[in-house]
C-alpha positions in Angstrom: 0.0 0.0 0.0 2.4 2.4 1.1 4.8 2.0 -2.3 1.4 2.5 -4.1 0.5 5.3 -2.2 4.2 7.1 -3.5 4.0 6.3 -6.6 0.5 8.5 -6.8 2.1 11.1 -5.0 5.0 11.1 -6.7 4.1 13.2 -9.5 2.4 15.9 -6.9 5.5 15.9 -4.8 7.8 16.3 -7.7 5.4 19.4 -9.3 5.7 21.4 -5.7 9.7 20.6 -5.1 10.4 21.7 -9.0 8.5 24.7 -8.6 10.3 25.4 -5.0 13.5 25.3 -7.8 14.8 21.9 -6.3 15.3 18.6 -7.0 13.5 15.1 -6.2 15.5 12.9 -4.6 13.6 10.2 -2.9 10.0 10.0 -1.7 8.6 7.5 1.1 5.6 6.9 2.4 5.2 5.2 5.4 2.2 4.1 8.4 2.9 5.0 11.7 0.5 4.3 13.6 -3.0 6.4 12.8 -0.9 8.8 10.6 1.2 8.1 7.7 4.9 9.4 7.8 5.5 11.2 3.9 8.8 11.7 3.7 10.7 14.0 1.0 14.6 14.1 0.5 15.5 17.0 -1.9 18.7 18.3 -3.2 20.2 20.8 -5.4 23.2 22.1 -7.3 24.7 23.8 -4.4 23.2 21.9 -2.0 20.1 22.3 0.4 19.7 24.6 3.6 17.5 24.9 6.7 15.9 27.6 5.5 15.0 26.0 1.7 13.7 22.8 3.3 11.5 24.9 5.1 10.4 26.5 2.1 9.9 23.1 -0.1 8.2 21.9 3.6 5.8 24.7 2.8 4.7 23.8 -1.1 4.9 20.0 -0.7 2.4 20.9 2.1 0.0 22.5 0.1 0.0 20.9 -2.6 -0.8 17.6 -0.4 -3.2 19.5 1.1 -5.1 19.9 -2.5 -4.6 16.3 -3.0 -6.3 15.0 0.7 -8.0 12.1 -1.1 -4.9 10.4 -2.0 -3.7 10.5 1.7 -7.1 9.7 3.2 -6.3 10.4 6.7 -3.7 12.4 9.0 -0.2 12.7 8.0 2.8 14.0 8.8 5.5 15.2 6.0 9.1 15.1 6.9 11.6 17.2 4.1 15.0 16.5 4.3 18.1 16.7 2.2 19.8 13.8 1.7 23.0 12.4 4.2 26.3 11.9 2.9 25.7 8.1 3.3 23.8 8.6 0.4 25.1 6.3 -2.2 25.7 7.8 -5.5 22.8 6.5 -8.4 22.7 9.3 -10.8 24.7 11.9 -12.8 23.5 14.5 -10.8 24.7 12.8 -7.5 28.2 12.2 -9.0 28.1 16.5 -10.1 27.3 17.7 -6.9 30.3 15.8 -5.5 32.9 17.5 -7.7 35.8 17.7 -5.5 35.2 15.1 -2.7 36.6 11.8 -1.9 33.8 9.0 -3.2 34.7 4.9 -2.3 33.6 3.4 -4.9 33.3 -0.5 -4.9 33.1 -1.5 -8.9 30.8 -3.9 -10.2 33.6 -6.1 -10.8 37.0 -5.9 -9.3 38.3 -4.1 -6.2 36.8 -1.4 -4.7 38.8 2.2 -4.4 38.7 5.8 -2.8 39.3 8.5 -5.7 38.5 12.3 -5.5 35.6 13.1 -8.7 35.9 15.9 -11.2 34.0 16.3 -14.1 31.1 14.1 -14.4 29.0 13.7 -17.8 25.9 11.8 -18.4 27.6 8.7 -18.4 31.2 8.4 -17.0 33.1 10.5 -14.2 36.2 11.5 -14.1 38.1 10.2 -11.3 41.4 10.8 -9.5 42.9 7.7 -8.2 46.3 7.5 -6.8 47.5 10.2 -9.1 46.0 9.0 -12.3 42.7 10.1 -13.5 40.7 7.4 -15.1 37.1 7.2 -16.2 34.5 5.4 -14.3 31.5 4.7 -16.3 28.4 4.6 -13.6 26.4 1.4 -15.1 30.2 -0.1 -13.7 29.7 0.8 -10.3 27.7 -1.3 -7.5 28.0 1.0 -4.7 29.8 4.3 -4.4 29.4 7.1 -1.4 30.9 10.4 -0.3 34.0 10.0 2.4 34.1 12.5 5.3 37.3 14.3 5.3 38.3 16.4 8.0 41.0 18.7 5.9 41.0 20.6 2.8 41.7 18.4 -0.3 45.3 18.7 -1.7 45.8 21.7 -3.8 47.4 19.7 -6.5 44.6 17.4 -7.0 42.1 20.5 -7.7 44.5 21.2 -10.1 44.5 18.0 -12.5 41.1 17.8 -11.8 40.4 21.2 -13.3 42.7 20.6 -15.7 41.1 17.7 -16.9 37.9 18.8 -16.7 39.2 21.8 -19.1 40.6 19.7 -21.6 37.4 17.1 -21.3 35.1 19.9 -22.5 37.7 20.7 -25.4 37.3 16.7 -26.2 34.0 15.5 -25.0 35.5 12.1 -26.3 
């Protein structure tokens, strides 16, 4: 029921966090208890804030509110942004990590930590161990964001924007 339930909603949800200007990440509906438990995970190109969830709170609200037949009962709507546990699915997910460390366990072979520069519909571009290499995402089982507690080395910026330069020059 409740994976029913989302996928009706998910077109009304996606409508009032597009017009908000953000991103649908995930949507999950839930009982608990009496009520159900709707809960939104948004993100964006420079990420989300407190005060922009409140905002995309606000229109997901409403717009639920138009639709109360679908809900049929009491609810409560939870809008988050999503954790850096998030693992990384889409091209979008491997953009907005330009920069940061991603382990990334490959659909075959070993798993590895690299730092990801430019990322095109397909492939990213990846600095491993001093080499960048391209890691096409239908080749990768799991990757997710590392937590580092300094900034990244100054040199691997560099060949990453470097690269990234001469990858819009050759799109390959």
């Amino acid at each position: 029921m409740s994976g029913e339930l989302a996928a009706r909603l998910g077109p009304i949800v996606a409508e009032a966090v597009a017009g908000a200007g953000f991103d649908l990440d995930a949507l999950d509906v839930q009982q608990a208890g009496r009520r159900k438990l709707v809960k939104v995970v948004v993100d964006a190109e420079d990420g989300v804030g407190l005060d922009e969830v409140a905002e995309v709170s606000r229109a997901v609200s409403a717009k639920l509110d138009r639709h109360e037949d679908l809900i049929a009962g009491a609810y409560t709507l939870e809008v988050t942004s999503p954790g850096v546990d998030r693992p990384l699915t889409r091209p979008r997910h491997w953009r907005r990590s330009r920069y940061r460390l991603v382990r990334i366990n490959p659909v075959e072979g070993a798993g590895f930590v690299g730092r990801v520069g430019h990322a095109g519909q397909d492939a990213a571009r990846v600095l491993v161990e001093g080499e960048i290499r391209d890691v096409r995402y239908r080749d990768v089982a799991k990757a997710v964001i590392e937590i580092e507690f300094k900034q990244p080395p100054t040199e691997d910026l560099k060949l990453l924007d470097e690269d990234a330069a001469a990858t819009k020059e050759d799109p390959r």
